[in-house]
C-alpha positions in Angstrom: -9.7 9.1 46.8 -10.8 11.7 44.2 -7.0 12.2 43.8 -6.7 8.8 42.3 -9.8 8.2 40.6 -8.2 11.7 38.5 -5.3 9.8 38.0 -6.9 6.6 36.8 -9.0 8.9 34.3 -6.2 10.9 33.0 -3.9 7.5 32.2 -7.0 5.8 30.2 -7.2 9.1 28.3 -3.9 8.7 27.2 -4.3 4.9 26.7 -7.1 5.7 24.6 -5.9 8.6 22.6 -2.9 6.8 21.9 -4.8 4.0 20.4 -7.1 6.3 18.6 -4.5 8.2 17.1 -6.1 9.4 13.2 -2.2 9.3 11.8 1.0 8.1 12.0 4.5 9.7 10.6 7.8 7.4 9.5 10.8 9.2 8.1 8.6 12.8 8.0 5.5 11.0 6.2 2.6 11.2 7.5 0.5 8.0 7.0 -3.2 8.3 7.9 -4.9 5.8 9.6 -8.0 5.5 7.1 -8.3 6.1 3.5 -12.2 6.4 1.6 -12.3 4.9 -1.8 -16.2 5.4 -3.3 -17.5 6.5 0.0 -16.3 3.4 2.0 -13.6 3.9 4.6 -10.4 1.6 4.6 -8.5 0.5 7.6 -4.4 1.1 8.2 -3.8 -2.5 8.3 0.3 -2.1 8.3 2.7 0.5 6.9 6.6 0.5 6.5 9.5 2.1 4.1 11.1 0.5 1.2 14.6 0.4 1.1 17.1 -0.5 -1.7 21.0 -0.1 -2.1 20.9 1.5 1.6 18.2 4.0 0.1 14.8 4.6 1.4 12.9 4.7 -2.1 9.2 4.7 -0.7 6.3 4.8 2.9 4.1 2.3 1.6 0.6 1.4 3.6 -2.0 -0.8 3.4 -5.8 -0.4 3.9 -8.5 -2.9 3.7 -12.3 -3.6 4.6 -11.5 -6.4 7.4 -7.7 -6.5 9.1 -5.9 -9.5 8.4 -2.3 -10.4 9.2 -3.2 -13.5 6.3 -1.4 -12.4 2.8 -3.3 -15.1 1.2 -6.5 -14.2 2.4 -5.9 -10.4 1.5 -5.1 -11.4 -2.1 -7.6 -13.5 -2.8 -10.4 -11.1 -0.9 -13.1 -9.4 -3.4 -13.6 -6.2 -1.2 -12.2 -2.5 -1.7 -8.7 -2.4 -0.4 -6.1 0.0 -1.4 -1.7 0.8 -1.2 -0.6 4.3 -0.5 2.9 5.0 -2.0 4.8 8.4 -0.7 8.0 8.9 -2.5 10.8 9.3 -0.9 14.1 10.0 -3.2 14.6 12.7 -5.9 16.2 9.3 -7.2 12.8 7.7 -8.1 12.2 8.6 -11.7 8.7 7.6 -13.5 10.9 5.0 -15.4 12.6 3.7 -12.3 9.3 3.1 -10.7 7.2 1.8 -13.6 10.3 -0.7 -14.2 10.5 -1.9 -10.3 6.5 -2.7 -10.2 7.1 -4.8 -13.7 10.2 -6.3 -12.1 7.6 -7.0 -8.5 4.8 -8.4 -11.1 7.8 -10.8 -12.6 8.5 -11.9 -9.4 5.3 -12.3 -7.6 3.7 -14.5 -10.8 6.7 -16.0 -12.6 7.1 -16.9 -16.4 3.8 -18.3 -16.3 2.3 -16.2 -14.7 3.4 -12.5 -16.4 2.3 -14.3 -19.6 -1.7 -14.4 -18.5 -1.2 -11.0 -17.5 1.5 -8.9 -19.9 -1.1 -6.4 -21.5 -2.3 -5.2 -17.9 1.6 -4.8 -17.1 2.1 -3.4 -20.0 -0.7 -0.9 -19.1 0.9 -0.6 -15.7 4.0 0.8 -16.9 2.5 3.4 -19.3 0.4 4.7 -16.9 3.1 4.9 -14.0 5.5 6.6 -16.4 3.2 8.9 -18.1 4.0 11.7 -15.6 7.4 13.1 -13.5 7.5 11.3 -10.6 9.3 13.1 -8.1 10.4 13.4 -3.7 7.1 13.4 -2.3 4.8 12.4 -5.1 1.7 10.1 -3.1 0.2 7.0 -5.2 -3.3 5.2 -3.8 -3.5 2.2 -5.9 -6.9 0.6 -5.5 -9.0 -2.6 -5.8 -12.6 -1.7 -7.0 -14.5 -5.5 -6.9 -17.4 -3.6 -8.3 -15.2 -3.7 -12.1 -12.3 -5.6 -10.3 -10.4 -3.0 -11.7 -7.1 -1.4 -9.8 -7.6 2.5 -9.9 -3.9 4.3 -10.0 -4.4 7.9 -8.3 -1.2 9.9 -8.3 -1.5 13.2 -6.3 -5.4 12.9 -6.0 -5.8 13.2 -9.9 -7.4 9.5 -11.1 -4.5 8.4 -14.0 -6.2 5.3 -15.0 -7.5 1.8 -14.5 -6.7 -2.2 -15.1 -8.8 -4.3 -15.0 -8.5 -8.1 -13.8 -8.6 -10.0 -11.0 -5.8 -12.5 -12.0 -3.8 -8.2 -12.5 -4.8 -7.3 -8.9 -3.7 -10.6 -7.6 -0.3 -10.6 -9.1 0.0 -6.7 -7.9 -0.8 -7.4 -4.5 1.8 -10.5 -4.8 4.4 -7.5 -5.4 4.5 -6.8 -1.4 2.6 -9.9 -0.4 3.3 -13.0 -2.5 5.8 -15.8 -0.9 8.5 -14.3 -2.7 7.9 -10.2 -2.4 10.0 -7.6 -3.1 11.2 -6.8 0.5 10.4 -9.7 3.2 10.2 -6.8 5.9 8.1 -4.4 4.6 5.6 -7.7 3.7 5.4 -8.1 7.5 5.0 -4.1 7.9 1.8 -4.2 5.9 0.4 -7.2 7.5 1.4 -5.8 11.1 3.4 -8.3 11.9 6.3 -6.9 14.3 8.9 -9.3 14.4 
């Protein structure tokens, strides 16, 4: 009997250390399961790898307040949230990445759309390519509703803001609108496992 209550115990540690794990690691990141942005603690909500041309550019997360598999909702929310960018290629230059988010803005909005919002792209693309980016270079991109600014952070050193809520919108609609830059990695950061 005490044989197999030991036995129980031991599985439901696993169980719950396996479901309390503090990180996870895809192709050698490591991808932590919360981020703190002003003192508040955001929530892994999904996390997956860009790929273009057959190469893996980019581990990308998601963190927010409340979960939500709803990209609608998550767009629209006024609460802290945040995207975590690892780079993965030496091939990812400053220009190459500032010129992919402005082509992701393009798509996410539209004509329309980039024409309410082409000074904060405009800022988005001097900021991203002020410095190298290089392999393993880590970007937290995050929503402050307290200025309904997004904060860029590039190797923990604060580069600059934009402010806007129609911006942080169109940002998020990069990896979340109905017509993102990779359908797949949209359902990685919502957690949907298809």
């Amino acid at each position: 009997m005490k044989k197999n209550v030991i036995i129980v115990l031991l599985f439901l540690v696993q169980v719950f250390s396996v479901n309390a794990q503090s990180q996870f690691e895809v192709e050698g990141v490591t991808v932590p399961r919360t981020i703190t942005f002003e003192g508040q603690k955001l929530e892994l909500n999904g996390f997956g790898v860009r790929s273009k041309a057959w190469v893996d550019v980019y581990v990308q997360a998601l963190y927010l307040t409340t979960l939500s598999q709803d990209p609608n909702f998550i767009m629209d929310s006024e609460t802290p949230m945040g995207i975590r960018i690892e780079i993965l290629s030496s091939l990812v230059s400053s220009k190459k990445l500032s010129k992919a988010l402005y082509v992701g803005l393009e798509k996410s909005v539209g004509d329309e759309g980039m024409m309410k919002i082409q000074n904060e792209a405009k800022q988005l693309e001097a900021l991203v390519n002020g410095d190298i980016t290089k392999k393993g270079d880590v970007f937290n991109l995050i929503y402050n509703p307290s200025d309904t600014s997004i904060w860029i952070v590039k190797n923990e050193k604060f580069v600059g803001k934009i402010a806007g809520l129609d911006f942080k919108k169109a940002f998020l609609g990069i990896w979340l609108s109905e017509n993102p830059v990779d359908k797949d990695l949209k359902n990685d950061l919502l957690g949907i496992i298809k």
